[in-house]
N, C-alpha and C positions, 0 to 999 in steps of 0.2 A: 070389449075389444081392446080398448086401451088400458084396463090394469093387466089383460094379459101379455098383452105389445112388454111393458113395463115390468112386469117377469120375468121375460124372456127373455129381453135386454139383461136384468139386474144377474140371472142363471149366468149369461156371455161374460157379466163383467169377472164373477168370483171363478170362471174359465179362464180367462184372460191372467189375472191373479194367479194362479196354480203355473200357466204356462208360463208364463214371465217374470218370477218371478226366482230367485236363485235357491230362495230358501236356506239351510246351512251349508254351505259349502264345506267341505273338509279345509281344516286349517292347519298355514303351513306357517310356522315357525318365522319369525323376523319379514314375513311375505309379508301374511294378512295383516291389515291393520287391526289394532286392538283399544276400540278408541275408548276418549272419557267420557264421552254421553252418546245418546243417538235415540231416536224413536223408533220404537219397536211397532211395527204396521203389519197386519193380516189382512185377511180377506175382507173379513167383516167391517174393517176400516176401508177399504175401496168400497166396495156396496155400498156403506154409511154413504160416501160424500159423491158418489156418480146419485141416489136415489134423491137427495138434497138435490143435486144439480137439476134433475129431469122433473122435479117438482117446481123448478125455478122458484128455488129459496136464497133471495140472492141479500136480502137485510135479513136482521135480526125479525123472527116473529116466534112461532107456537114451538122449534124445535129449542134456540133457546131460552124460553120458559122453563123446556120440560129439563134440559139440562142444568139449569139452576138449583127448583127442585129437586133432581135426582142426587144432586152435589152437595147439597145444604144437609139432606137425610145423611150420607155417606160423611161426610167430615161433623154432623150431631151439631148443626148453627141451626137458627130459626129461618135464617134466610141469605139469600146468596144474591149477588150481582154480575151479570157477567161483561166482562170489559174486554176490549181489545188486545190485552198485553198484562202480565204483571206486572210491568214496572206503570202503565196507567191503574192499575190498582192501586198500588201504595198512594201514586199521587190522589189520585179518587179520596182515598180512607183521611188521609191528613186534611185535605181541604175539604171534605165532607163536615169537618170538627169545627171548621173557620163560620158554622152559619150562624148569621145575626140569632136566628130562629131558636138556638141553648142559650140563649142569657148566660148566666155566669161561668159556662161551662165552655163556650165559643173561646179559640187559640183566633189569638191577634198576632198581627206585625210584631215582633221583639221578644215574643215570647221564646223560650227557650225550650229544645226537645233533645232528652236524650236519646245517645245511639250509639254505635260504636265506629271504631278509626277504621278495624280492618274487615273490610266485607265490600257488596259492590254498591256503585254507584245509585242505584235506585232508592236505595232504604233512605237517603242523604237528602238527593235532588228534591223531593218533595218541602222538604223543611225548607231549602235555600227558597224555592219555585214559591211557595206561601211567607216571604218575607221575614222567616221566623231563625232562630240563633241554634244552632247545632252546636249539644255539647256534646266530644268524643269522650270515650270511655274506653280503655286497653281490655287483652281479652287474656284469656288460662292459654299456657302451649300447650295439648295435646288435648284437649276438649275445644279448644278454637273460639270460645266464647266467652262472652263477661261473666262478673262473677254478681252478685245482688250485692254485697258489699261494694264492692267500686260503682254501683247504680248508685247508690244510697249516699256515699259522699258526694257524688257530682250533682245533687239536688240543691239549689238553691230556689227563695223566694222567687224568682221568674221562673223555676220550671213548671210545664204545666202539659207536658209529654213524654213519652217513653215508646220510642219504637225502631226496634232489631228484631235483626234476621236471627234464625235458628242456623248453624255453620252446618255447612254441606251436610244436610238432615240431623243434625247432633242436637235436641235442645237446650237451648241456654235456660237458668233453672227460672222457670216462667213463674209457677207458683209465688214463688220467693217473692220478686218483681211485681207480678199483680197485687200482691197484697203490701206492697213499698207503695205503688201507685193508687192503691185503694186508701192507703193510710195520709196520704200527701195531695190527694185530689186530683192528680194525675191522670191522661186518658193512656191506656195501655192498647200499642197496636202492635200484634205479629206478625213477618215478614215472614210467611208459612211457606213459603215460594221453592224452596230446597225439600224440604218435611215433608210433604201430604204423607201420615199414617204412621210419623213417629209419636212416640206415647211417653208422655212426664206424670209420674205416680201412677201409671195407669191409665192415666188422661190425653188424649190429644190431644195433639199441639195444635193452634188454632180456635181454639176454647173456651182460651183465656182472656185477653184482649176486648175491648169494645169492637175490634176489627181485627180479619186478618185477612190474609193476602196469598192467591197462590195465581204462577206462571203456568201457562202451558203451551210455553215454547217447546219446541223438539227435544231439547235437552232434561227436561223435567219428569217426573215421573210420569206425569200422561201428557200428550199430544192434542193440540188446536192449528198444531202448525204456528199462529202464534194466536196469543188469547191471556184470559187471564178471569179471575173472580178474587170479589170481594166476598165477605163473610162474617154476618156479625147474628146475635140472639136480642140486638135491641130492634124491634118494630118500626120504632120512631127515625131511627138513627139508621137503617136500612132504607124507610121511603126519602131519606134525604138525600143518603148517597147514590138512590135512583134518580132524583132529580139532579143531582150534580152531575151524573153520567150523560144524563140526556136533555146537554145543554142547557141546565137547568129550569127547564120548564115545572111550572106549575101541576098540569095537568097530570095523570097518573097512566090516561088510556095506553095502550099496546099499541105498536104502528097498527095502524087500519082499521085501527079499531076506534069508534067513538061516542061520547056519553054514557062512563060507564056509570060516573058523578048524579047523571041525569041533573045539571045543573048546567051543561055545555055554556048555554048563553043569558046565567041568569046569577051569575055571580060579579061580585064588583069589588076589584081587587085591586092597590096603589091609586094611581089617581086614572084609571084608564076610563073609557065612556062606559055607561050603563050594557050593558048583554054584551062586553067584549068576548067573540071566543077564547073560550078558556084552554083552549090547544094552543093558542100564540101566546099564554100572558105565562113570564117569567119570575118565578121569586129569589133564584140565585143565580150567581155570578157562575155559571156549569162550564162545562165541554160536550165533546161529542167525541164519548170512549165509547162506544156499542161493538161488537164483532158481529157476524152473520150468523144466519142457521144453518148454512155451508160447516163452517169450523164448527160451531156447537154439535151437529150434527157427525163429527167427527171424534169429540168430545165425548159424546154421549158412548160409541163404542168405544172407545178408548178405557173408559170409566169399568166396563164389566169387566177387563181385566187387571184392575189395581190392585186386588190381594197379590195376584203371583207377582207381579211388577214389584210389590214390597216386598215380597217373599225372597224373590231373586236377589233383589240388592243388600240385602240382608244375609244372605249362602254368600255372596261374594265376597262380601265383606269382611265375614268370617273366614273365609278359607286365605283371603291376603292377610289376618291379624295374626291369626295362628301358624303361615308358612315364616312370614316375616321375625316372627319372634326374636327376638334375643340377639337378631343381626345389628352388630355394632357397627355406630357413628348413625344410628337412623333413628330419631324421636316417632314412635310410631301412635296414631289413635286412642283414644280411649271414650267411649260413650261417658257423658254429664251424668254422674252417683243419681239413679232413680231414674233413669230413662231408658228406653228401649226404641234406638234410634231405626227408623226408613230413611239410610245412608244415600245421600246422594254422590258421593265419591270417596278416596281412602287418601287420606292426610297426610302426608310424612314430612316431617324436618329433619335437615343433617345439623347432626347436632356440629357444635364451633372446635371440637378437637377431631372431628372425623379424619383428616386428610385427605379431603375433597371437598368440592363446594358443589350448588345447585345448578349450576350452567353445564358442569364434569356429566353429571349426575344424567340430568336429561338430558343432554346429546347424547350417552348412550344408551337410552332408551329410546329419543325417538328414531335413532341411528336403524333400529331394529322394531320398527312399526310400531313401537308400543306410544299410544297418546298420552302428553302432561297439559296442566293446565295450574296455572298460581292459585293461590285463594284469592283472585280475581282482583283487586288492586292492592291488594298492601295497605297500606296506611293509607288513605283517601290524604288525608290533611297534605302529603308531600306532592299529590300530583297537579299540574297547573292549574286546573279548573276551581282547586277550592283556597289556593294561596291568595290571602287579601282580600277572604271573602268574609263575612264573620263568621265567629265561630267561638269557640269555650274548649280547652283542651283541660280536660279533669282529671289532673294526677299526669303520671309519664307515660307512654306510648309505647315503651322498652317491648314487649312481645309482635305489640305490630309492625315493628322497627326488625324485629325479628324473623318472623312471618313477610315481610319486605324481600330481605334477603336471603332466607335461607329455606322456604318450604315449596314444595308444590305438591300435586294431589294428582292422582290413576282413576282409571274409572271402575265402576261398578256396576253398571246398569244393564237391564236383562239382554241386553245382545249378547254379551260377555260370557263366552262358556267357562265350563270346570278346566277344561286345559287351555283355553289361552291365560286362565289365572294363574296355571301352573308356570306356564313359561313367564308370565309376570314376576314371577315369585324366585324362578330360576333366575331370570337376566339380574333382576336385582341382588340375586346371593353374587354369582357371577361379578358383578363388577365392584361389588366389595372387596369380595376376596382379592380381585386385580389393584384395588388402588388401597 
């Protein structure tokens, strides 16, 4: 009676869905909005997270396991973590490196990590957050990202990390850099968070790295609502970053679960009493990143459609490179030589003799529904939070300084149809041709 009750129910919700839902509405020119991100939600994403509810799955348990694994097979890692948020990823993966437990391989207080000036705040905060020296490194204009030459000067005897973002899905050349950091003893971690499904020689991004990192905020190519996972192919270096996620306990069991060890009360660990349980005994300094199996369970449906979701961002992104062409005063895109980018948005700078600047620029676009968005802070080193903080500035900044003042970025993401790309495409001929 009750999984039919539960049926019935789940049959109403994806009703409910159909009827309530707008679906495409026809679009009207300068009306509809034409934004830079947004999650794309179906049915099966309602179902997912009422069926989660009415199971009252309201921690993390068996649903995210299964989205772990399903995650880990799909981005080719040995193993996945799932956290709250991306930006508790990133911090997860750096302080996962801080444990006593790698000898020589453990990042200390003063250690120095590199990374880059122009990108957002999360890739950073973790270095300052583990008491470690951030050194910035400037990026290419029209690939948006460092170059392995400017990593490779900014290495000095205290570095002893390497970890950037890939620019809105574009990869920065990882290969190059893993084998700088393989060469220099360096741990290599990727801020995959923009990327899920772009490809460097062939390779996924995310791959490379002891760690990488992806979001699944709204805006990112799948949906948690918000959420996030770690991802690495090291075992050891996987159960550690499980133990740092979860307040760093010793123990390994699953909530609800226990003695899987079958050692529960018969181990003896730091100086605590003989048969202390081993569910309360701590071996690092953790947090408590977990998400639910509500979001994971959202996750999971979200996940069966990430080929089109690349597929789309990738038609978009092409139809804005090639309407845009050739339109002067505008620095347009370019995929990093050897990659096959899953774009998470379309890039442009005005260039410095256009006769307009980027304030002209986007008031009249968003004047006319179309959404902009910066490459998220410019130059970090200039905004309050990191001035007087330490830091290492390696070489000049000249692009991010550039990228400051003169770029912002349009969206690509599968909400976005063939013709409101068009009118993208139009307003911007349009207001060149006017200034």
């Amino acid at each position: 009676m009750a999984d039919s009750a539960r049926s019935q129910l789940l049959e109403q919700v994806r009703g409910y869905h159909d009827a309530h839902s707008p679906g495409q509405a026809p679009f009207i020119p300068g009306k509809t909005p034409i934004l830079s991100s947004g999650a794309v939600l179906d049915a099966d994403d309602r179902e997912a997270l009422v069926a989660a509810a009415l199971d009252m799955r309201i921690a993390s348990g068996t649903i995210a396991t299964r989205f772990e694994s399903a995650f880990a097979r799909k981005l080719k890692r040995r193993k996945a973590v799932l956290t709250n948020s991306g930006s508790s990823a990133n911090l997860l993966a750096l302080s996962t490196l801080t444990s006593p437990t790698l000898g020589d391989e453990q990042l200390k207080p003063g250690d120095e990590v590199i990374t880059v000036a122009a990108g957002f705040p999360t890739t950073v905060n973790p270095i300052l957050q583990n008491g470690m020296v951030p050194v910035f490194v400037d990026i290419e204009l029209g690939t948006y990202n460092t170059t392995a030459e400017r990593v490779e000067a900014a290495i000095s005897p205290r570095t002893r990390a390497i970890m950037i973002a890939h620019t809105l899905g574009n990869p920065f050349p990882v290969a190059e850099i893993a084998e700088l950091a393989e060469q220099h003893g360096c741990h290599l971690i990727e801020d995959n968070c923009d990327a899920v499904g772009s490809t460097y020689h062939g390779r996924l991004t995310g791959t490379f790295g002891r760690f990488s990192t992806v979001s699944f905020y709204p805006a990112h190519h799948l949906t948690m609502g918000e959420g996030g996972m770690l991802l690495s192919s090291d075992i050891k270096l996987a159960k550690l970053a499980k133990s740092f996620r979860d307040w760093g306990r010793d123990c390994w069991c699953e909530p609800g679960e226990d003695d899987r060890c079958l050692k529960r009360f018969e181990l003896h660990l730091g100086t605590l009493p003989e048969a202390y349980d081993h569910k309360y005994v701590f071996s690092e300094v953790g947090y408590n990143l977990k998400s639910t199996d509500i979001h994971a369970a959202l996750g999971l449906s979200q996940l069966a459609k990430l080929p089109d979701f690349i597929e789309a961002r990738k038609r978009n992104w092409r139809q804005l490179r090639e309407g845009l062409d050739g339109l002067p005063g505008l620095l347009l895109p370019e995929p990093t030589p050897g990659s096959d980018p899953s774009w998470f948005g379309f890039i442009i700078t005005v260039e410095p003799d256009a006769g307009f600047d980027v304030p002209e620029i986007v008031d009249y676009l968003e004047a006319r529904n179309i959404r902009t968005r910066r490459l998220f802070a410019g130059n970090l080193t200039r905004h309050p939070a990191y001035i007087g903080r330490p830091q290492r500035i390696a070489g000049p900044l000249t692009n991010s300084d550039i990228v400051t003042e003169r770029t912002f970025w349009v969206g690509v993401y599968p909400g976005i149809t063939t013709e409101m790309i068009e009118y993208v495409i139009g307003t911007l001929k349009e207001f060149v041709a006017t200034h």
